[in-house]
N, C-alpha and C positions, 0 to 999 in steps of 0.2 A: 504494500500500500504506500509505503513512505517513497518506493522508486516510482511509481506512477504518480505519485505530489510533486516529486521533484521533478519530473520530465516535463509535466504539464508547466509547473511555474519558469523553465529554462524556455518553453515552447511560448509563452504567453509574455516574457521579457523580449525574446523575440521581434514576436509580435508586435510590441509598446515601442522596441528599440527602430522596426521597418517605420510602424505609423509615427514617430516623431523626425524619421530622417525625411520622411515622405515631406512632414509640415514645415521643418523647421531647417532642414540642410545647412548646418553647422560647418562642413565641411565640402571640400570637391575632394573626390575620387582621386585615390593615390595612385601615379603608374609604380611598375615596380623598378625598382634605381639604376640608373643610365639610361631610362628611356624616355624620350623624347615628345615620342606619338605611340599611340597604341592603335594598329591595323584593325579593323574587325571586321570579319564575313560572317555572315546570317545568311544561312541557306534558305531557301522557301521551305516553307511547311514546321519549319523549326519551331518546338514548344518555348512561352516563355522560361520555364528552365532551364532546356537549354543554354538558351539565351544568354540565362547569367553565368551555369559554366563558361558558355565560350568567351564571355568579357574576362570573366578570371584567369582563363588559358589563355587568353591572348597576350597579357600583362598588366590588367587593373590587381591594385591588390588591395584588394575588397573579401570579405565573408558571403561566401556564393549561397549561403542559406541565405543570409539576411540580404541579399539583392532580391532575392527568388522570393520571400515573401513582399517587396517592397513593389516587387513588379504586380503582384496579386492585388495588394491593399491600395491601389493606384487604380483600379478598375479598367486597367486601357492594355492591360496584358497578350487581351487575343490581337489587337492591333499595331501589333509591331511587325517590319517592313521588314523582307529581305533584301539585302544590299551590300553593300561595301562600304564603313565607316569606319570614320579616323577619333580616338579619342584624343585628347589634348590634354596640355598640363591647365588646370582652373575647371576641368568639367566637371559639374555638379551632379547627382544622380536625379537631378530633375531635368536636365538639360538631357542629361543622356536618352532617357525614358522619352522625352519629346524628339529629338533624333530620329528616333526610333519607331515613333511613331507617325512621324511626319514621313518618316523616308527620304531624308534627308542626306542622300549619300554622298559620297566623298567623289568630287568631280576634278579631270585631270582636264588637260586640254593642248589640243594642237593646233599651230596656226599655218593655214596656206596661205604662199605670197603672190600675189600681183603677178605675173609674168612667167611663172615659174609653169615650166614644161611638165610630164606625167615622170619622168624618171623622178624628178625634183618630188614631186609630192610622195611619193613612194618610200623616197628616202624619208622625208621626215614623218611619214608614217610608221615605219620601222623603227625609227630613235623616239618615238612620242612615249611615256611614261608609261606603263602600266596596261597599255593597249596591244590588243590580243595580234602577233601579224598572220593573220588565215591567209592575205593576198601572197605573202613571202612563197618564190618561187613558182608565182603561176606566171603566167606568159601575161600579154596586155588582154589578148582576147576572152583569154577563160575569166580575167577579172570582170569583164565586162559583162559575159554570161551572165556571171553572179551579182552582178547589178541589176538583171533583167534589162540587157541592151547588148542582145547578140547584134555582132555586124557593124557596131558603132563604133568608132576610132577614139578612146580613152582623151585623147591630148582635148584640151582646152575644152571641157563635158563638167568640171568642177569649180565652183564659186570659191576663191579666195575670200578666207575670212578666218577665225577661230572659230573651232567648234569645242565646244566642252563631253566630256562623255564621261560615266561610270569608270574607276577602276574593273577591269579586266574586259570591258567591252571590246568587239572585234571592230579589227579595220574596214573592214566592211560597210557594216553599221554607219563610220562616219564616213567613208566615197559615197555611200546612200545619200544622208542627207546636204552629203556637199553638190552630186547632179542632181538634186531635185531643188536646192538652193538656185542654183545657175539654171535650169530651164524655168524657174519662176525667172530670173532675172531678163533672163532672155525674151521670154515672152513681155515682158513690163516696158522694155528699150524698143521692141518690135511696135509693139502698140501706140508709140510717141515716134514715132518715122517719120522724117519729111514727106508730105507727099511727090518731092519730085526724085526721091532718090532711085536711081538705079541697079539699088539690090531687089532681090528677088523674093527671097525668104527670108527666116528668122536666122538658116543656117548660114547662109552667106554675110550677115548682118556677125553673126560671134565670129566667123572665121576673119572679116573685117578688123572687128573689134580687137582680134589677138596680136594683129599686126601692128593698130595703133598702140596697143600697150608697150609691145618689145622696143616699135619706136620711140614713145614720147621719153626725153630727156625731163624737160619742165611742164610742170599740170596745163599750165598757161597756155601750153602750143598745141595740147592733145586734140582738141576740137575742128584746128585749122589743118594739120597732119592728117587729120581724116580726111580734111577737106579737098584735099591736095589728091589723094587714092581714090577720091568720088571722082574728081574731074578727070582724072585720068582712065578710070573703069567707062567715064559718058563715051570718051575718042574713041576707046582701043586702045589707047596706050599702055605700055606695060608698067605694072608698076614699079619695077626694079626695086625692090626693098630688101636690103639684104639680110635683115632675119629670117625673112624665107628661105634663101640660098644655107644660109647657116644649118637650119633645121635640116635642110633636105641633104644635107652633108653626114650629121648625125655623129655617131665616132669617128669618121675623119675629120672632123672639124677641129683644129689642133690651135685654136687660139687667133690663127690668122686668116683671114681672107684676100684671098688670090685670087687673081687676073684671071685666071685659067678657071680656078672654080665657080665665077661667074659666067664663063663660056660653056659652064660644062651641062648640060640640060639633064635637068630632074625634074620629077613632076611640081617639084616645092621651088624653081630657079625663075623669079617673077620678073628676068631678066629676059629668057629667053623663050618666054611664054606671056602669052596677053592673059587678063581676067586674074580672078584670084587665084589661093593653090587650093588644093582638096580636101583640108580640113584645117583647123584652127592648128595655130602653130606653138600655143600657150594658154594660159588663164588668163583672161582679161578682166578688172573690174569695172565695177558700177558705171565709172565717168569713162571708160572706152569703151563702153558699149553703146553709151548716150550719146559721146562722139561720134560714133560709128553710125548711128541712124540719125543724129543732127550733127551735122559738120557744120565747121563755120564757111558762113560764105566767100568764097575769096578765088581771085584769078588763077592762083599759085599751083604750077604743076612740078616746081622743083624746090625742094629744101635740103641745107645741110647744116652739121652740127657746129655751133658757135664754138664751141669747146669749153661752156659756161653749166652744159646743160641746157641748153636752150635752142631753136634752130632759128635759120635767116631762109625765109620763104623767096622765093622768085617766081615770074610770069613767063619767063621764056628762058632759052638756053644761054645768052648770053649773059642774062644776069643771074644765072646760075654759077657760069665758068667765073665769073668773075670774084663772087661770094664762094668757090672752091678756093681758086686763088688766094686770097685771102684767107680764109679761115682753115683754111688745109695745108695748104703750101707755104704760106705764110708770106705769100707774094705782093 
């Protein structure tokens, strides 16, 4: 009789000891010494008991009874969220409890840049924190399968931006919401078109757009750079832009750009071929795509680089040759 008194008043301290941490949280939760952050996975289906072992195994060090009743005497037990959380040093076990039930998981994030080709993003999809690489080792095509876009050419299909995602979420996952980003985006600059422009579609409008990107030096020129590749797509004229030629090079493209390699015809050499090339040759954002369906107005079918960043637009060849001279040759 006297061990069942005792058990009960050890159980019923307990008890008193969860509902005042519950009221009154005296304290935050100790990690155990040297650490910094405490990881924590919560599998789906996982009982709140669970639960509180796995806070203790992971490195809180807490009385995994007295979490276990505290998660009970909270009434919000069955509502805690499977995920991936981070504890921190100062977390209260009220805060944790909300965490947990907010679903509040612990988000990593990678960012795509401006200009940057499918290798480029690939790569820092691989180096991105904590993010699953499923794509690792597939070809561009089978990536694309897996996006549901057999047949489609990967390069410039993904909106530059930061995405945030779950610890251990797949790379996938975020190529998903980066081409469904950029076909909104695409559709949004289609819809704002000039009406006199002489693109055709929405596809020729990004494949546009990716050239102005690679081009513009300064934000300022991006508009009238488009400008420049419209009036040239009205004549026939080529657009000779050598980030095409560059791309259509691929691993030989060794840093430099040759005489010869602008002679040498590729489907991607806008040198020796009229119209655009075959597909986007990069990621372009927001403002060269709105470039790309509003150009600025202007005579200008030749520009080159100040060497500021900035280009010096011309109307004919000779005020072309002249602003090379200068700004190239230093003549």
């Amino acid at each position: 009789m006297r061990r069942i008194f005792t058990s009960l008043l050890v159980l019923l301290l307990l008890v008193s000891g969860a509902a005042a941490w519950w009221l009154h949280e005296p304290m935050p939760l100790k990690l155990q010494p040297g650490a910094q952050v405490v990881d924590l996975e919560i599998e789906p289906g996982t009982r709140a008991n669970t639960v509180a072992e796995v806070v203790v195994a992971s490195g809180a060090d807490v009385p995994t009874l007295l979490l276990q009743l505290w998660f009970r005497l909270s009434g919000q037990a069955r509502q805690i969220k499977a995920g991936s959380y981070e504890i921190v040093p100062g977390t209260t076990p009220r805060k944790l409890l909300s965490m947990l039930v907010r679903g509040e998981e612990t988000l990593k994030n990678v960012t795509l840049v401006e200009g940057w080709n499918f290798n480029q993003v690939r790569a820092a999809l691989q180096k991105a924190e904590q993010l699953v690489p499923d794509t690792q080792g597939l070809s561009p095509e089978t990536i694309m399968e897996k996006l549901g876009r057999p047949g489609i050419h990967p390069e410039g299909r993904f909106f530059p931006d930061t995405y945030t995602y779950a610890k251990g979420a797949s790379d996938v996952a975020v190529l998903k919401r980066a081409a469904r980003a950029m076909d909104k985006r695409v559709e949004a600059a289609w819809a704002l078109r000039s009406p006199d422009t002489p693109l055709k579609t929405p596809e020729q409008a990004l494949i546009l757009a990716s050239i102005v990107e690679k081009e513009t030096g300064k934000a300022s020129d991006r508009a009238q750079i488009a400008g420049v590749f419209i009036n040239r797509l009205r004549i026939g004229m080529p657009l000779q832009t050598d980030p095409t030629v560059i791309y259509g090079l691929g691993d030989k493209f060794d840093g430099n750009l040759r005489k010869r390699d602008l002679q040498t015809d590729t489907t991607y050499n806008t040198y020796t071929r009229a119209g655009l090339p075959p597909t986007p040759i990069a990621m372009p954002g927001k403002a060269a795509l709105l470039a790309a369906v509003q150009p600025a107005p202007t005579k200008a079918l030749y520009f080159v680089a100040r060497g500021d960043g900035s280009s010096q637009f011309s109307s004919n060849l000779d005020e072309h040759n002249r602003a090379v001279n200068k700004y190239i040759r230093g003549q």
